[in-house]
N, C-alpha and C positions, 0 to 999 in steps of 0.2 A: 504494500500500500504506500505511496507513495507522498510523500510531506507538501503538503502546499508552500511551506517554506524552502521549499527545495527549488524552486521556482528558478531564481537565480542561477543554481550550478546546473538545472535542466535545460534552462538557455543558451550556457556556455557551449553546453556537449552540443545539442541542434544546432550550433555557430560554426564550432570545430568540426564538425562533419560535414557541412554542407557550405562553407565560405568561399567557396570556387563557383559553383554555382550563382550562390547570392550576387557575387563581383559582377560575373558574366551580366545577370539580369537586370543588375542596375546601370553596368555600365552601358550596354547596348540602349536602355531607356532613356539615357541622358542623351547619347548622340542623337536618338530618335528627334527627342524634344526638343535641342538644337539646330537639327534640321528643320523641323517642321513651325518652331518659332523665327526664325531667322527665313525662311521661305515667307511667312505670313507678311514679315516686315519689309519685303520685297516685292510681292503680290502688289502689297495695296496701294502702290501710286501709280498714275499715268493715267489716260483716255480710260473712257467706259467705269467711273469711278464706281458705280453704286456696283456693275459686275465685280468688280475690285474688291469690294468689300465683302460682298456675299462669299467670294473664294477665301477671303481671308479669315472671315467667322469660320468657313470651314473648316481650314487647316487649325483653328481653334479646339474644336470640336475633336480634331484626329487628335489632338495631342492630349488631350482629355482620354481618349480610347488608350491614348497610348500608355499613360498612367496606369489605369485600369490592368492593360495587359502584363503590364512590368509587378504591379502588385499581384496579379495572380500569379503571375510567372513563378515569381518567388517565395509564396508560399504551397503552391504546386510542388516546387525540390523539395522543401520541407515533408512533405509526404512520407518519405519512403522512410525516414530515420526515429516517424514519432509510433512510440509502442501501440497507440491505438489501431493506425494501420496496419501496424503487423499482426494485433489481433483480429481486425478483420480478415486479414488477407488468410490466417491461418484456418478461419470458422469456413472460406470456401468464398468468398467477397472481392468481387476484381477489381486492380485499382485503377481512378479515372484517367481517363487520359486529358491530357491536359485544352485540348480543345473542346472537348464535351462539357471542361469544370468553366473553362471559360464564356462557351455558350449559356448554359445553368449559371452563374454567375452575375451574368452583365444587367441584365433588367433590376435587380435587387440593390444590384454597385451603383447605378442609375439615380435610381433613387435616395437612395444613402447619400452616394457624392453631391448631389445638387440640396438637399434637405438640410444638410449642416454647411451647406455656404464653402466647400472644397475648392470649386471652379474659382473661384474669386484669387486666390494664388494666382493659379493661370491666368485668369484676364492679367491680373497686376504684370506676372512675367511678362508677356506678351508685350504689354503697354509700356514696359521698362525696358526693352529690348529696340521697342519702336523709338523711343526717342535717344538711348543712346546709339543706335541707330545712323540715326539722321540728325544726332547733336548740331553737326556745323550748317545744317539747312535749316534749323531751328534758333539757334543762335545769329544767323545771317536775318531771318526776318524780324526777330524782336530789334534788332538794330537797326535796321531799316525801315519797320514801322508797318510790315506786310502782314499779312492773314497767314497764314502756315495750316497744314491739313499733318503735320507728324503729333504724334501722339491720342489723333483721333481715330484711328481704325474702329473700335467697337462703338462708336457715338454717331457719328457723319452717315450710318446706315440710314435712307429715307421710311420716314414709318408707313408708309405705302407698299413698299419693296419689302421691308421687316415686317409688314401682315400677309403680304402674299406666300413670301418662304416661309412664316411660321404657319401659314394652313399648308400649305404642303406637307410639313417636317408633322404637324399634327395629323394627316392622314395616315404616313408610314409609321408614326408611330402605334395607331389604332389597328394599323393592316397586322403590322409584327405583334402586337400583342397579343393580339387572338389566336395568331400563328403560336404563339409562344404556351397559350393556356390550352391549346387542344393537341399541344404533344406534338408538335410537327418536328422532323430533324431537322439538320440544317442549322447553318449560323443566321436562323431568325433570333436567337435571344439576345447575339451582336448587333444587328440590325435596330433593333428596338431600344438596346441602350442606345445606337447612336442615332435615331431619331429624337429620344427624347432628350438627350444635352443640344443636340441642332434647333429643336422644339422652342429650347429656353433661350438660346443664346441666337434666334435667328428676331424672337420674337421680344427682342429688349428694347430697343428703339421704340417697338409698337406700344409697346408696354408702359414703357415712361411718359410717351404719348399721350396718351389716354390716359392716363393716372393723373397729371397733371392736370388734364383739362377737366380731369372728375373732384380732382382738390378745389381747381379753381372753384366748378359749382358748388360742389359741398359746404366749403369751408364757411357762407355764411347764411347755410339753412340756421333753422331755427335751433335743431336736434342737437346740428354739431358742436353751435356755438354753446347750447346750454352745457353740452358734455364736460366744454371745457372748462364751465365755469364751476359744476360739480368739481372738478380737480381740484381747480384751483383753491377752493372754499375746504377741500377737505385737508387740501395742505396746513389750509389755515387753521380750520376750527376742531382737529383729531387730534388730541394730544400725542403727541412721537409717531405722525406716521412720518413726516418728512426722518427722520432719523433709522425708522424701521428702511425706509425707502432707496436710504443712502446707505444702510449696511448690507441691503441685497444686491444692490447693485454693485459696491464693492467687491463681497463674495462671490457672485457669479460670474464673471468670467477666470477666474481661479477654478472654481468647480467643476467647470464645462472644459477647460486644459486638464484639469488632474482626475477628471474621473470620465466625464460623456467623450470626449474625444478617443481617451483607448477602448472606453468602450463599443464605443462605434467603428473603429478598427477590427475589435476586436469580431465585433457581427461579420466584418467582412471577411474575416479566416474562418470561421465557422461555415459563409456561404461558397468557400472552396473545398472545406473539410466534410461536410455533408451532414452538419447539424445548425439547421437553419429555421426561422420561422419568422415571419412576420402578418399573421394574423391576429386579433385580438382571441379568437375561442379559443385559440392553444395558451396564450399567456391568463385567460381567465382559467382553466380545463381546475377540475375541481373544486371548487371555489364557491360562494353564493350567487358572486356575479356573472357566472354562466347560465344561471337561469333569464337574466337581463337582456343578455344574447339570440338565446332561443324567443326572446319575445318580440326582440326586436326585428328579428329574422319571416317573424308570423305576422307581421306588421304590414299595414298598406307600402304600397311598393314607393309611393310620394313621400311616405314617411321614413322609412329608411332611403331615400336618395338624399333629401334632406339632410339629413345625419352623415352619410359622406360628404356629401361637398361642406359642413361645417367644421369637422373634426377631420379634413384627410389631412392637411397641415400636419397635426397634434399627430396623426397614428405613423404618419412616414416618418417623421421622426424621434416620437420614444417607442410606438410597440417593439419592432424588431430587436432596439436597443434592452427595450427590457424584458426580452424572450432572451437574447442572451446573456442578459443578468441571472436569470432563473436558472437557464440550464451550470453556467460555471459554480453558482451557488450551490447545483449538486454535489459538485468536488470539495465541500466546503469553503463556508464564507468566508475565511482569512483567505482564502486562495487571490477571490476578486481583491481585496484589499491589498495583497501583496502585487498581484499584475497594476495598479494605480501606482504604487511605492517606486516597484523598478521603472515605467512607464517615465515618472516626473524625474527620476535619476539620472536616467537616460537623457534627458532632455537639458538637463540642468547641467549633468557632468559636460557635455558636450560644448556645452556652452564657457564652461571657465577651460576647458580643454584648447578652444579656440582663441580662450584671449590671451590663450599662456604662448599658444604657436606664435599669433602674432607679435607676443612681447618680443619671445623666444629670438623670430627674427630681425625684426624690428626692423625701423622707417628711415633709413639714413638718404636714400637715394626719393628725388622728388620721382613721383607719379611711378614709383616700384610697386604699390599696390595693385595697381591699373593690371599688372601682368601678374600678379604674384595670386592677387584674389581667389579667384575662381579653379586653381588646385588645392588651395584651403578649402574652400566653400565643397567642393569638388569631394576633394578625402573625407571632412568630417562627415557632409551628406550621406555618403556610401556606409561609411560606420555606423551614422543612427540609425537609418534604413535596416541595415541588415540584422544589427541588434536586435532592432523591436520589430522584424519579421520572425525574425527570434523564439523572441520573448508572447507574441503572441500564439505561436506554434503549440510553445512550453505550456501557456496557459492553459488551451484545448485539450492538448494532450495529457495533462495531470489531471482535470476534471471530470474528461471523459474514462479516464484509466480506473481513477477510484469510483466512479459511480459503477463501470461496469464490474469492479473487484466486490463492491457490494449489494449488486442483485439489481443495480436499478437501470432502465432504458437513456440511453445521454441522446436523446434525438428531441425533435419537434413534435 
């Protein structure tokens, strides 16, 4: 039976056995993304601008796939080394191949990634790539007092054009989906994740669009303005909420780095390892409020569409997360608490690790950083990466080990 504090030196062992591999997968994902961001920042100027831009959302979009691939990639290696598949493999259970896990995979990474605000990295890269880029044609017009199109790729989309490709990207993604829910082969499950990041990202322009000209109206109904005056009056007249207000907002994003984000990683090795769910019945399954479910379920069909489109928000992003709370909880609860600990370690160590290299080296030559950077940035990436592919591996694999050491199901 296997210690959930053992966590750490189970990670080491899945590192040392599999660090050739991991390099391989990361390294080939960076060149990917290099190419394919540095292509995007090339695309996008010259004649036929708005075509320009719709190629360059695309290659957007690939490098997002590309992610995707590189994280399953690497938790795929991991497979053969962690005991749970070897106890499958021994019961008579054959292991995936890596393209099946990637098809099964991608609609759930789909949603995941876009739900906790992932892409937003990429745009940023992207838009940080575009203007150093084109620094000196950027530089040339603020000094000259001209209009400049660098560092607009994802904005200068006309909302006309961003509605017509995002009904499009929304039909493949309806096509793939149903392809995806009645069992079809084939890399429809790819297809559908990459309609649905094309979906979001073709449809941002449209989006802002609209949103804006809906604040305009809204902002001074009757409702919204009263809303805001309820706010404002409770700021006033509650005793400690502004202070309650200000301690949650403090805490939360600390809580959401040290605990929702591994775990949310974490759902994503689970939906390569083959213990996945993102349903509500399976996270209510035993419980009182499974009977809430079945009621709902017997409900006018109005009444439950309702209820999705109010709460899909809320369930794309905690169910899943807290189906895989549940299931590592099997393994016992220090277990989750220990994958948070190593998780912020990692992250932390990494961090004075870097600013010791950089001491280490140090800055005597002007603009030595310029060249020096991005093999720093470069190494330590590839080490937290591979670690905390790791470390989530470890996780699985000790929770799923012990539940099945004592009698119980580690599935969905």
């Amino acid at each position: 039976m296997p210690s959930p504090f053992s966590l750490p030196v189970h990670t080491l062992r899945l590192l040392g056995k599999c660090a050739l591999p991991l390099i391989l997968w990361f390294s080939a994902g960076e060149l990917v993304r290099f190419a394919l961001l540095y292509g995007a920042t090339e695309v996008a100027y010259g004649d036929f601008r708005q075509v320009r831009l719709v190629a360059t959302i695309t290659l957007l979009t690939l490098v997002v796939l590309a992610a995707m691939t590189v994280v399953t990639g690497m938790l795929h290696t991991l497979r053969g080394a962690l005991w749970e598949i070897r106890a499958r493999a021994a019961g008579g259970v054959r292991d995936e191949r890596f393209f099946r896990a990637l098809d099964r995979v991608a609609p759930a990474f789909a949603v995941l990634y876009l739900a906790w605000g992932f892409h937003v990295e990429d745009a940023r890269d992207l838009q940080q790539m575009d203007i150093f880029h084109h620094f000196y044609d950027l530089t040339d017009a603020a000094w000259f007092g001209e209009e400049t199109q660098v560092g607009r790729s994802l904005t200068d989309l006309d909302w006309r054009v961003s509605l017509g490709t995002m009904a499009v990207a929304l039909g493949l993604k309806t096509l793939f989906a149903k392809l995806v829910g009645k069992g079809k082969s084939g890399f429809y499950g790819f297809a559908a994740a990459f309609s649905e990041f094309a979906f979001v990202f073709y449809g941002l322009n449209a989006t802002i669009a609209v949103a804006d000209a809906r604040s305009e109206w809204t902002e001074h109904r009757a409702v919204v303005a009263g809303t805001g005056d309820v706010l404002a009056r409770a700021n006033e007249g509650i005793p400690g909420w502004e202070a309650v207000r200000d301690a949650v907002s403090g805490i939360w994003p600390s809580f959401v780095d040290a605990v929702v984000i591994p775990l949310a990683w974490l759902t994503v090795a689970m939906l390569v390892f083959g213990a996945f769910a993102d349903d509500t019945r399976t996270l209510l399954r035993g419980t009182r409020f499974e009977r809430g479910v079945d009621r709902l379920e017997e409900s006018h069909d109005l009444t439950q569409k309702s209820f999705d489109r109010v709460t899909a928000g809320f369930r794309d992003r905690w169910v899943p997360l807290a189906n895989s709370f549940r299931l590592v909880v099997k393994g016992g609860a220090p277990l989750f608490g220990m994958m948070c600990l190593c998780y912020v370690a990692i992250a932390v160590g990494a961090q004075y690790a870097d600013r010791a290299v950089r001491t280490l080296i140090g800055s005597q030559v002007d603009w030595a950083w310029f060249h020096l950077g991005p093999p720093v940035d470069f190494a330590r990436d590839l080490l937290v990466t591979a670690v905390t592919m790791a470390l989530l591996a470890a996780t699985f694999d000790i929770a799923a080990t012990r539940a099945r050491l004592r009698g119980q199901s580690f599935s969905a």
